[in-house]
C-alpha positions, 0 to 999 in steps of 0.5 A: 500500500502506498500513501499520498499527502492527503493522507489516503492510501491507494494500493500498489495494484489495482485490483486484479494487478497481481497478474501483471507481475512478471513470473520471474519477480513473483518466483523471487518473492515467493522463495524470500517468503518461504525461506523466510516463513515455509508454513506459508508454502501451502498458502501461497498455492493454494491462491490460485492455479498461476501461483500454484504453478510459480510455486511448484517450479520455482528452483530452491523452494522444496515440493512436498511429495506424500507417499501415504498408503493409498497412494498411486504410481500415477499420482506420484509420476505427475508429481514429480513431472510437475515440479522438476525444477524444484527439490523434492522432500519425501514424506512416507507415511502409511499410518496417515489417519487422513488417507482412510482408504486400505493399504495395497502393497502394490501400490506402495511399492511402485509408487516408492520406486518411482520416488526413488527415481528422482532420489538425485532431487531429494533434499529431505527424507522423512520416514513417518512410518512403514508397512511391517516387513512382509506386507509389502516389497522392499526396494532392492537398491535406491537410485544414486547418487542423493546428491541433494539430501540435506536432511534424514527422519526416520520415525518411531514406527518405520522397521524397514527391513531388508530396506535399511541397509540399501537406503543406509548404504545410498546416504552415507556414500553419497550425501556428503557434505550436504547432509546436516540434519539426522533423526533416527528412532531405530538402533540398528539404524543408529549401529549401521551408521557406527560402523566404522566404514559409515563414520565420516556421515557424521562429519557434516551434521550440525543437527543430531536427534536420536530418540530410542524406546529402549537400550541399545546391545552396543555402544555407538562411538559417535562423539569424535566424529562430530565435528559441526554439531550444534544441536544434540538430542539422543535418548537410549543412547548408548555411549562409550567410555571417553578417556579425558584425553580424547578429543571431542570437537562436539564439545566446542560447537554445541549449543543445544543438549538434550539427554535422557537415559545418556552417560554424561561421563564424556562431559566431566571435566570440559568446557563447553563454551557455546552451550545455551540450553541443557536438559538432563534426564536420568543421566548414566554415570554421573557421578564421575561429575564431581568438584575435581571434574565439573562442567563449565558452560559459560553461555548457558541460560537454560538449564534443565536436570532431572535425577534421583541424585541431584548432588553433580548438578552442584558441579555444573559452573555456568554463569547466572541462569535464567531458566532452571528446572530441577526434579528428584524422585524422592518420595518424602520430604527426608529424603527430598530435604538434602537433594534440595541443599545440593540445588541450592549453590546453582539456585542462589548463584543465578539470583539475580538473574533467575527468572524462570524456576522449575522445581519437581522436589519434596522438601520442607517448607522452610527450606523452600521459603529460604530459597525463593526469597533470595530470588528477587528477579523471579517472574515464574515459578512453577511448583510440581507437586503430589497434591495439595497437601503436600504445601500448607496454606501457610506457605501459600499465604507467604505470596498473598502482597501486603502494604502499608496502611496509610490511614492507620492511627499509629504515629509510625506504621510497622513495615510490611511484610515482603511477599514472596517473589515479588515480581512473580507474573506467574505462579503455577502448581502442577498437582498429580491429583486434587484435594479430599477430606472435609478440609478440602476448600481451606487452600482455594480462598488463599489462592484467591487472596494472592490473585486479589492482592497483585491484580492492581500490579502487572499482569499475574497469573495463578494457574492450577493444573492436574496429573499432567494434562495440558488442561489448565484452571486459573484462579480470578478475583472474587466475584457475586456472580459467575455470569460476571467472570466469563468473557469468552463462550468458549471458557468454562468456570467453576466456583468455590463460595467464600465469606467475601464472594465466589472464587472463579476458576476458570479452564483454559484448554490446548487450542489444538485439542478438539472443541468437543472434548469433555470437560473434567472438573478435578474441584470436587468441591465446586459449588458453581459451574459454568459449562461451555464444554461436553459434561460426562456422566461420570463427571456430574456424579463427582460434583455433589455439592453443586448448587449452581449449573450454566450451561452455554449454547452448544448443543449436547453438553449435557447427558441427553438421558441422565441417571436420576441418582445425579447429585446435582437434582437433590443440590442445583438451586440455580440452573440455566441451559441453551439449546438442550435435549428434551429429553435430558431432564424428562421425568427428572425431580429437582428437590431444591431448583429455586431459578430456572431458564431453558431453551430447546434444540430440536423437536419439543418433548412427547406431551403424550408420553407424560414425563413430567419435570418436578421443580417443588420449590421453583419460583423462577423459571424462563422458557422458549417453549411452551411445550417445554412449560407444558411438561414442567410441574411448578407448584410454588411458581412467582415469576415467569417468562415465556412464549404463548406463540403455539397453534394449539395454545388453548389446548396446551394451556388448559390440558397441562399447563393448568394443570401442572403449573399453579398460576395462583401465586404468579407475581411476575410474566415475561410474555415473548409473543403469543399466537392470537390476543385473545389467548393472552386475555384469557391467560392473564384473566387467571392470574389475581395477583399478577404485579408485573407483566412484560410484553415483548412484541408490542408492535402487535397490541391494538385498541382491543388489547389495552382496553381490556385493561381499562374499569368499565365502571369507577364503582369497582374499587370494591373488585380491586380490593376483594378481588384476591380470592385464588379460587376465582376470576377478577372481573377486572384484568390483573387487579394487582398490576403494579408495573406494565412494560411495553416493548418495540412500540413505535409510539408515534406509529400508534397514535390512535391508542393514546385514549386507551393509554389514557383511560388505563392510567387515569381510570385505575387510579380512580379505582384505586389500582396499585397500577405505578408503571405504565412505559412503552419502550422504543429500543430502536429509537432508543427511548421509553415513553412512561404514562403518568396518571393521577385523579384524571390527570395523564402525564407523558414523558419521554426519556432517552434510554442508555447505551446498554439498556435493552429488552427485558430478560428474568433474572436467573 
C-alpha cells in the first residue's frame, strides 16, 4: 500500500494487478517468503492455479511429495513431472489417519520406486512410518547418487527391513557434505551408521536427534566424529567410555543438549563454551561429575536436570541462569530435604538473574521459603507437586502482597511484610491429583487472596493444573456472580463460595485439542459451574455439592438421558441451559431448583408420553417453549417468562399447563409473543395477583388489547380490593398490576391508542389500582415513553434510554 499527502492510501495494484507481475519477480518473492516463513508454502498455492504453478517450479523452494498408503504410481509420476525444477522432500507415511482408504502393497511399492527415481532431487527424507516387513516389497537398491539430501527422519514406527541397509548404504556414500540434519528412532539404524566404514556421515551434521524406546546391545562411538554439531538430542543412547584425553570437537560447537537415559561421563571435566540450553534426564554415570571434574558452560541460560541424585548438578559452573528446572524422585520430604541443599549453590548463584524456576522436589517448607526469597528477579515459578497437601496454606499465604496502611492511627506504621517473589507474573502448581477430606476448600480462598492482592500490579497469573494434562484452571478475583467472570463462550468456570464472594476458576484448554472434548472438573468441591464444554456422566456424579449449573449454547453438553441418582437434582438451586435435549431432564425431580431458564434444540418433548419435570420449590423459571412449560410441574411458581406463540395454545394451556403449573401465586410474566390476543386475555384473566407483566412484541397490541385493561365502571374499587380470592376470576384484568412494560412500540406509529393509554392510567387510579408503571419502550429509537396518571390527570414523558439498556430478560 502506498500513501499520498492527503493522507489516503491507494494500493500498489489495482485490483486484479497481481497478474501483471512478471513470473520471474513473483518466483523471487515467493522463495524470500518461504525461506523466510515455509508454513506459508501451502498458502501461497493454494491462491490460485498461476501461483500454484510459480510455486511448484520455482528452483530452491522444496515440493512436498506424500507417499501415504493409498497412494498411486500415477499420482506420484505427475508429481514429480510437475515440479522438476524444484527439490523434492519425501514424506512416507502409511499410518496417515487422513488417507482412510486400505493399504495395497502394490501400490506402495511402485509408487516408492518411482520416488526413488528422482532420489538425485531429494533434499529431505522423512520416514513417518512403514508397512511391517512382509506386507509389502522392499526396494532392492535406491537410485544414486542423493546428491541433494540435506536432511534424514526416520520415525518411531518405520522397521524397514531388508530396506535399511540399501537406503543406509545410498546416504552415507553419497550425501556428503550436504547432509546436516539426522533423526533416527531405530538402533540398528543408529549401529549401521557406527560402523566404522559409515563414520565420516557424521562429519557434516550440525543437527543430531536420536530418540530410542529402549537400550541399545552396543555402544555407538559417535562423539569424535562430530565435528559441526550444534544441536544434540539422543535418548537410549548408548555411549562409550571417553578417556579425558580424547578429543571431542562436539564439545566446542554445541549449543543445544538434550539427554535422557545418556552417560554424561564424556562431559566431566570440559568446557563447553557455546552451550545455551541443557536438559538432563536420568543421566548414566554421573557421578564421575564431581568438584575435581565439573562442567563449565559459560553461555548457558537454560538449564534443565532431572535425577534421583541431584548432588553433580552442584558441579555444573555456568554463569547466572535464567531458566532452571530441577526434579528428584524422592518420595518424602527426608529424603527430598538434602537433594534440595545440593540445588541450592546453582539456585542462589543465578539470583539475580533467575527468572524462570522449575522445581519437581519434596522438601520442607522452610527450606523452600529460604530459597525463593533470595530470588528477587523471579517472574515464574512453577511448583510440581503430589497434591495439595503436600504445601500448607501457610506457605501459600507467604505470596498473598501486603502494604502499608496509610490511614492507620499509629504515629509510625510497622513495615510490611515482603511477599514472596515479588515480581512473580506467574505462579503455577502442577498437582498429580486434587484435594479430599472435609478440609478440602481451606487452600482455594488463599489462592484467591494472592490473585486479589497483585491484580492492581502487572499482569499475574495463578494457574492450577492436574496429573499432567495440558488442561489448565486459573484462579480470578472474587466475584457475586459467575455470569460476571466469563468473557469468552468458549471458557468454562467453576466456583468455590467464600465469606467475601465466589472464587472463579476458570479452564483454559490446548487450542489444538478438539472443541468437543469433555470437560473434567478435578474441584470436587465446586459449588458453581459454568459449562461451555461436553459434561460426562461420570463427571456430574463427582460434583455433589453443586448448587449452581450454566450451561452455554452448544448443543449436547449435557447427558441427553441422565441417571436420576445425579447429585446435582437433590443440590442445583440455580440452573440455566441453551439449546438442550428434551429429553435430558424428562421425568427428572429437582428437590431444591429455586431459578430456572431453558431453551430447546430440536423437536419439543412427547406431551403424550407424560414425563413430567418436578421443580417443588421453583419460583423462577424462563422458557422458549411452551411445550417445554407444558411438561414442567411448578407448584410454588412467582415469576415467569415465556412464549404463548403455539397453534394449539388453548389446548396446551388448559390440558397441562393448568394443570401442572399453579398460576395462583404468579407475581411476575415475561410474555415473548403469543399466537392470537385473545389467548393472552384469557391467560392473564387467571392470574389475581399478577404485579408485573412484560410484553415483548408490542408492535402487535391494538385498541382491543389495552382496553381490556381499562374499569368499565369507577364503582369497582370494591373488585380491586376483594378481588384476591385464588379460587376465582377478577372481573377486572390483573387487579394487582403494579408495573406494565411495553416493548418495540413505535409510539408515534400508534397514535390512535393514546385514549386507551389514557383511560388505563387515569381510570385505575380512580379505582384505586396499585397500577405505578405504565412505559412503552422504543429500543430502536432508543427511548421509553412512561404514562403518568393521577385523579384524571395523564402525564407523558419521554426519556432517552442508555447505551446498554435493552429488552427485558428474568433474572436467573
Amino acid at each position: 500500500m502506498s500513501s499520498t499527502s492527503s493522507g489516503l492510501v491507494h494500493p500498489l495494484l489495482p485490483p486484479g494487478g497481481a497478474d501483471l507481475i512478471p513470473v520471474e519477480i513473483l518466483s523471487e518473492i515467493f522463495l524470500l517468503v518461504i525461506l523466510d516463513q515455509p508454513e506459508d508454502k501451502e498458502s501461497l498455492e493454494l491462491v490460485c492455479r498461476r501461483w500454484y504453478a510459480i510455486v511448484i517450479s520455482t528452483p530452491g523452494i522444496t515440493s512436498r511429495l506424500w507417499i501415504r498408503r493409498a497412494t498411486k504410481k500415477e499420482v506420484v509420476q505427475a508429481f514429480i513431472q510437475q515440479t522438476r525444477e524444484t527439490r523434492l522432500a519425501v514424506i512416507v507415511d502409511v499410518n496417515d489417519e487422513g488417507d482412510g482408504e486400505g493399504f495395497n502393497s502394490e501400490d506402495f511399492h511402485t509408487s516408492l520406486m518411482v520416488a526413488c527415481q528422482a532420489a538425485p532431487r531429494w533434499q529431505f527424507l522423512v520416514l513417518r512410518s512403514f508397512p511391517p516387513p512382509g506386507e509389502y516389497k522392499a526396494p532392492d537398491t535406491v537410485v544414486q547418487p542423493l546428491e541433494s539430501l540435506r536432511g534424514f527422519i526416520m520415525g518411531g514406527h518405520c522397521d524397514l527391513g531388508t530396506f535399511l541397509e540399501p537406503l543406509m548404504t545410498a546416504i552415507t556414500t553419497t550425501t556428503l557434505p550436504r547432509l546436516t540434519k539426522l533423526e533416527l528412532s531405530d538402533s540398528r539404524a543408529v549401529l549401521y551408521l557406527a560402523q566404522p566404514t559409515c563414520l565420516h556421515y557424521f562429519f557434516c551434521l550440525t543437527d543430531l536427534t536420536i530418540t530410542l524406546s529402549r537400550k541399545m546391545e552396543s555402544p555407538a562411538d559417535i562423539l569424535p566424529h562430530l565435528r559441526r554439531l550444534e544441536y544434540f538430542r539422543a535418548w537410549h543412547l548408548y555411549l562409550p567410555i571417553y578417556s579425558p584425553d580424547v578429543s571431542l570437537p562436539l564439545i566446542q560447537t554445541l549449543t543445544e543438549l538434550r539427554l535422557k537415559s545418556v552417560s554424561v561421563q564424556w562431559m566431566t571435566g570440559k568446557v563447553f563454551p557455546a552451550l545455551e540450553r541443557c536438559s538432563i534426564a536420568f543421566p548414566h554415570h554421573s557421578d564421575t561429575i564431581s568438584v575435581q571434574q565439573p562442567v563449565t558452560m559459560p553461555a548457558c541460560t537454560d538449564l534443565a536436570y532431572d535425577s534421583n541424585d541431584l548432588d553433580p548438578l552442584r558441579h555444573f559452573h555456568h554463569p547466572p541462569l535464567a531458566h532452571l528446572q530441577v526434579k528428584c524422585g524422592q518420595w518424602n520430604v527426608r529424603r527430598g530435604n538434602p537433594q534440595f541443599v545440593a540445588i541450592c549453590p546453582t539456585v542462589f548463584a543465578s539470583a539475580q538473574s533467575l527468572y524462570v524456576l522449575d522445581l519437581e522436589v519434596k522438601c520442607s517448607e522452610q527450606l523452600l521459603v529460604l530459597a525463593l526469597r533470595l530470588l528477587p528477579a523471579l517472574g515464574v515459578l512453577w511448583l510440581r507437586l503430589a497434591s495439595p497437601h503436600a504445601l500448607s496454606e501457610t506457605f501459600f499465604q507467604g505470596f498473598v502482597a501486603t502494604r502499608s496502611n496509610a490511614d492507620s492511627p499509629c504515629e509510625m506504621a510497622a513495615l510490611p511484610r515482603l511477599p514472596l517473589c515479588a515480581k512473580l507474573r506467574e505462579l503455577r502448581l502442577l498437582y498429580r491429583r486434587w484435594l479430599r477430606g472435609p478440609e478440602r476448600k481451606g487452600i482455594i480462598p488463599v489462592f484467591s487472596d494472592i490473585v486479589s492482592s497483585r491484580y492492581s500490579e502487572d499482569v499475574f497469573d495463578l494457574l492450577l493444573t492436574f496429573d499432567g494434562r495440558i488442561q489448565r484452571w486459573d484462579v480470578q478475583e472474587l466475584v457475586e456472580s459467575t455470569c460476571d467472570v466469563v468473557d469468552d463462550v468458549n471458557t468454562s468456570v467453576v466456583g468455590v463460595s467464600s465469606p467475601y464472594g465466589i472464587i472463579p476458576l476458570q479452564w483454559f484448554e490446548d487450542s489444538s485439542l478438539p472443541s468437543s472434548m469433555e470437560l473434567e472438573v478435578p474441584f470436587k468441591e465446586a459449588e458453581y459451574l459454568v459449562a461451555r464444554h461436553q459434561l460426562s456422566i461420570d463427571c456430574l456424579s463427582t460434583l455433589h455439592n453443586l448448587v449452581e449449573l450454566r450451561v452455554g449454547d452448544k448443543q449436547d453438553i449435557l447427558p441427553t438421558a441422565p441417571p436420576v441418582n445425579l447429585p446435582l437434582f437433590r443440590t442445583l438451586r440455580v440452573f440455566t441451559a441453551e439449546n438442550i435435549h428434551p429429553s435430558s431432564l424428562a421425568g427428572q425431580t429437582f428437590h431444591k431448583l429455586e431459578r430456572c431458564r431453558m431453551s430447546l434444540y430440536g423437536e419439543g418433548p412427547d406431551l403424550s408420553e407424560g414425563r413430567v419435570t418436578h421443580m417443588s420449590v421453583c419460583t423462577t423459571l424462563d422458557v422458549d417453549d411452551l411445550i417445554l412449560l407444558a411438561t414442567i410441574n411448578l407448584p410454588q411458581i412467582c415469576e415467569l417468562g415465556a412464549s404463548f406463540d403455539h397453534p394449539k395454545f388453548d389446548m396446551i394451556w388448559e390440558t397441562y399447563i393448568v394443570v401442572n403449573v399453579n398460576l395462583s401465586g404468579l407475581e411476575l410474566l415475561h410474555v415473548y409473543g403469543w399466537y392470537q390476543q385473545l389467548d393472552l386475555i384469557q391467560t392473564l384473566r387467571c392470574l389475581p395477583v399478577l404485579k408485573s407483566l412484560i410484553i415483548g412484541n408490542g408492535s402487535d397490541l391494538d385498541a382491543d388489547f389495552f382496553g381490556e385493561f381499562v374499569p368499565m365502571h369507577l364503582n369497582e374499587t370494591s373488585v380491586l380490593i376483594h378481588s384476591h380470592d385464588y379460587g376465582q376470576t377478577s372481573a377486572v384484568l390483573c387487579p394487582m398490576l403494579r408495573s406494565l412494560l411495553i416493548e418495540g412500540c413505535d409510539f408515534n406509529q400508534r397514535l390512535e391508542l393514546m385514549p386507551f393509554f389514557k383511560q388505563v392510567v387515569t381510570l385505575r387510579a380512580a379505582c384505586g389500582s396499585p397500577l405505578e408503571d405504565f412505559t412503552l419502550f422504543d429500543f430502536e429509537l432508543g427511548s421509553k415513553i412512561e404514562l403518568i396518571g393521577r385523579y384524571g390527570s395523564f402525564v407523558m414523558e419521554t426519556v432517552v434510554l442508555g447505551g446498554d439498556a435493552g429488552p427485558f430478560r428474568l433474572s436467573i
